[in-house]
N, C-alpha and C positions, 0 to 999 in steps of 0.2 A: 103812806096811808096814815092817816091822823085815828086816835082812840076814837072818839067820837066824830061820826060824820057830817053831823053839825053845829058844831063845834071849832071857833079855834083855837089854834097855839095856844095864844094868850088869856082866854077865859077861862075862868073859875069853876071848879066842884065842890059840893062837900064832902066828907069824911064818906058820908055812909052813898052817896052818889059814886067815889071811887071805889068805893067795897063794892058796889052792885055793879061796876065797870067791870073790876077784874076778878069777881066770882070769889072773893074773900070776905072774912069779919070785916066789922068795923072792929073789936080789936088787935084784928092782925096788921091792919093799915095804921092802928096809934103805934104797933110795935116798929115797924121798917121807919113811921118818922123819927119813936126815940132814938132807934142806933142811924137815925143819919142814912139811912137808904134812900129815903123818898121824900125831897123839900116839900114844906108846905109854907103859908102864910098865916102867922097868928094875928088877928083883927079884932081885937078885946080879947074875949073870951071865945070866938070864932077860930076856927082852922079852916082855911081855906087849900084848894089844891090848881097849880096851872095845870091845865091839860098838855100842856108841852114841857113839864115836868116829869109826870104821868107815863109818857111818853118815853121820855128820858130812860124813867125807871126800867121801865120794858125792854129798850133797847139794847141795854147793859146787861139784860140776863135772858140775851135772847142765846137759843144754843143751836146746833148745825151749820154754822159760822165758821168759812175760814178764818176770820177775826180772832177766834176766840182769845182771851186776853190771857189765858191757863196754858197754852199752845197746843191743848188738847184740838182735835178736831171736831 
């Protein structure tokens, strides 16, 4: 299931379009790009987001997971 359902992989959001995605600031999203959690694209002075980036993010702190990467269950 992709973030957005119409939406793909490959297109673009802004800042404050993934802040209203995942129920956060927009300064909490400038904070997960500074430490390197959440890629984005700089386009001038633009910050761009892939949605299968997005995605990414999400995945990696999904929890209930036998996966989980902590060995925690």
């Amino acid at each position: 299931m992709t973030v957005t359902a119409h939406a793909p992989s490959g297109a673009f959001l802004t800042q404050r379009e993934v802040a209203e995605l995942l129920r956060l600031s927009e300064l909490t999203i400038h904070r997960l790009v500074e430490r390197g959690l959440l890629a984005c694209y700089r386009l001038g002075r633009r910050v761009r987001f892939r949605v299968g980036d997005v995605e990414v993010y999400l995945a990696a702190r999904r929890h209930g997971d036998d996966r989980s990467p902590h060995g925690r269950p």
